[in-house]
N, C-alpha and C positions, 0 to 999 in steps of 0.2 A: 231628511234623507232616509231612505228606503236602507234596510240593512239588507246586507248580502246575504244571500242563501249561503247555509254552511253548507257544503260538498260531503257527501257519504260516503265513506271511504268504500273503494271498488275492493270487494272481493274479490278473491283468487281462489279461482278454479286447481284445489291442490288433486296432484294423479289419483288415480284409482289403481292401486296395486293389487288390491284383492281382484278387481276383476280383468288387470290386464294379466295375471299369472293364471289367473283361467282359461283366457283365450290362449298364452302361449302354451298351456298345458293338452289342451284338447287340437293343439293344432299340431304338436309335438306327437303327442297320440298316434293321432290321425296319418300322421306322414309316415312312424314307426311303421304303423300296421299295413298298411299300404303296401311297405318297401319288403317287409316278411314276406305279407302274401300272395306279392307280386313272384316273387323269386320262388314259395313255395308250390306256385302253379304254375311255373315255367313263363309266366308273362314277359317277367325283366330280366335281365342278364344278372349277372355275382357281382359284376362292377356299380351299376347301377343301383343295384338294390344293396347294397354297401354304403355307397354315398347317401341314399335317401334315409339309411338309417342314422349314417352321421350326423346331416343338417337334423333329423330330429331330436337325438342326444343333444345338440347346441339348446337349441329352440328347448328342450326341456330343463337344461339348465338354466335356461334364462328364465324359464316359468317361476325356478325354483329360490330366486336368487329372488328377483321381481316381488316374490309369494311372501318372503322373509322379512322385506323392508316392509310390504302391509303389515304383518304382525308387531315389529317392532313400531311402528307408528301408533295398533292398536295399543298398542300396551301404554305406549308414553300418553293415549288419546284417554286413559284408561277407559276403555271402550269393552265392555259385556259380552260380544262375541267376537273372540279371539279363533276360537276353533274354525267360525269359518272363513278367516283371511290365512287361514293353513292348506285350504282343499288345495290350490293350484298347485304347491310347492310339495305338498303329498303325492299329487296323480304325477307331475312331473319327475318325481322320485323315484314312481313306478316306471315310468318311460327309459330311464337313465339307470338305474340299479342294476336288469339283465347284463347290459353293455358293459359295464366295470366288475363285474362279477365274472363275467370271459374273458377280460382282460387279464385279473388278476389271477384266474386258475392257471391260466396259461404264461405265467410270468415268468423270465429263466427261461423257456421254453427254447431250443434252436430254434432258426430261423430255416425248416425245412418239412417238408408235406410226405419224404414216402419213407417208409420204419420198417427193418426186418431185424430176425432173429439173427440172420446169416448177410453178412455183409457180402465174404466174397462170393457163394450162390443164393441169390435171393430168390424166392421161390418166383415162377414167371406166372404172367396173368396169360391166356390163352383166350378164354370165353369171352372174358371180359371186354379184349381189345378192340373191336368191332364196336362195342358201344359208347366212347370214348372217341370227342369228336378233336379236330385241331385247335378247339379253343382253350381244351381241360391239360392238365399238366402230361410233361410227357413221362413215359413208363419205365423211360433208357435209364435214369438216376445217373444222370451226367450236369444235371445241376442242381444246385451249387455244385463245385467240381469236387471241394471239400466234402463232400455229402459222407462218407463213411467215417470219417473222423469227427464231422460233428455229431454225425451220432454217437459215438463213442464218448465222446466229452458229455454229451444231455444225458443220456441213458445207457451206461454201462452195464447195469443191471442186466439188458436184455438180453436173450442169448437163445438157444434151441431146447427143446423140453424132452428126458430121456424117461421115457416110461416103463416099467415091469410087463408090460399090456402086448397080447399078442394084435399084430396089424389090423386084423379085422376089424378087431374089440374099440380098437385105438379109431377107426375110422369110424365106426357108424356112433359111437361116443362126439364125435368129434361135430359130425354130419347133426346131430340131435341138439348141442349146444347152440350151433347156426340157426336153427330153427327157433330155438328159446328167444334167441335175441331178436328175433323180428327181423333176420337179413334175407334179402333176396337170393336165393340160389339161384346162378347161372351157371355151375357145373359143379356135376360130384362125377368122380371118373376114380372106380376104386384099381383099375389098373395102371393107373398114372400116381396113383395116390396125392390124387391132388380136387382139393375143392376150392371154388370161387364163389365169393357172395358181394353183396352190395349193401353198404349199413346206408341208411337217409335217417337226419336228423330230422325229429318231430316237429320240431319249429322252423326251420330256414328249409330244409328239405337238401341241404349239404348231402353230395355221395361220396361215400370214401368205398375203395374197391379195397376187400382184402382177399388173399391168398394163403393157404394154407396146403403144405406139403407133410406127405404121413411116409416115412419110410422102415424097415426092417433093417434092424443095424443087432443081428447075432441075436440072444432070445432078446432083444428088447426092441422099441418101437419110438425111431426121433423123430418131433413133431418141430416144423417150423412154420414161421408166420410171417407174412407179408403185408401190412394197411399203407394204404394211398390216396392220398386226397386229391377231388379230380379238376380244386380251384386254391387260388390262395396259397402263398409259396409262405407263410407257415401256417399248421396243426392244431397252433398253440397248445400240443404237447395230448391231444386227442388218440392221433393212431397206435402213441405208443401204451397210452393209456387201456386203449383198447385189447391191445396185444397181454398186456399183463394181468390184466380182469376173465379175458378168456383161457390164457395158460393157466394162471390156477385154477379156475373151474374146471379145465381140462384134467389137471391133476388131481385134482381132490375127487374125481371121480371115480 
């Protein structure tokens, strides 16, 4: 009798974590940047390029999670190169870190987009309005309805700036800080005493319109401030930020 061939046991094809946490990492990437600088050239709408940044934070956390069991496997495998069953779980780190780093600056935050010094006169945008379409938030601050109270609650700190400074001194001080920061002038009106600029973020290309009112209040000179964001119904705690970074430049000047 002929013996039976012995059966070789079938290997199994175990995953490839290191290089599926690459492809999720470079697809995660690829989707981020996309969704930035579709929005940052006007391609995609706020909504859309919102959402595309989402699914890619997913997609990067999956790279990163994916990235981690390759390495623990290296390690049990004890396997020589460790560092590179880490690259997916690194770049995907990259992709995801901005996203929770804006989250958490802005934690606490209201849930609200326009900040002034002066609740009940807020300075008004004039120049501005024209450029602000039906889709960007509106200007009235009639929502939330609560809107002066919860500023009150986020940022009680804020409030109007009384300067020693004669008006003059106070506006083109004022007009020269605008320019520092890289915002777009769309009015300086020293008879109205009022200037409007546009700040756009470097990366997403976000405008937020602020307003600034300069008045003569007996020898001294009250400055207020207006910032508005023109999507996104919250800040995450940006305009007010804003406003406080340029009052005391203002002052210390």
């Amino acid at each position: 009798m002929m013996k039976s061939a012995k059966k070789k046991p079938i290997k199994q094809n175990k995953p490839d974590y290191t290089s599926r946490s690459l492809k999720f990492s470079w697809i995660a990437a690829l989707i981020t940047a996309l969704s930035v600088l579709g929005h940052r050239f006007s391609v995609i709408d706020f909504q859309p390029a919102l959402f595309g940044i989402a699914i890619g934070v997913l997609i990067g956390l999956t790279a990163i999670v994916t990235g981690l069991i390759g390495t623990l496997h290296a390690i049990k495998a004890k396997q020589p190169e460790i560092v590179s069953t880490m690259a997916g779980s690194m770049l995907g780190f990259l992709v995801v870190a901005p996203f929770f780093v804006t989250l958490l600056s802005g934690a606490g935050a209201p849930q609200i987009h326009d900040i002034t010094t002066d609740l009940e006169h807020p300075p008004e945008f004039v120049a501005i309005k024209p450029l602000r379409i039906a889709a960007h938030n509106s200007l009235d601050r009639l929502e939330p309805e609560n809107l002066a109270a919860l500023q009150k609650a986020g940022y009680p700190d804020l409030g109007p700036l009384l300067l020693d400074r004669s008006f003059d001194q106070v506006f083109n001080q004022a007009v020269a800080l605008v320019r520092q920061r890289g915002w777009t002038i769309a009015s300086a009106s020293v008879s109205a005493g009022r200037i409007e600029a546009i700040s756009t973020t470097p990366l997403m290309g976000f405008k937020d319109d602020v307003a600034i009112r300069i008045q003569a209040e007996g020898n001294r000179t009250r400055v207020d401030m207006r910032s508005a964001s023109r999507v996104g119904k919250s800040d995450l705690g940006a305009n007010a930020a804003r406003i406080r970074a340029f009052m005391a430049d203002l002052d210390r000047q």
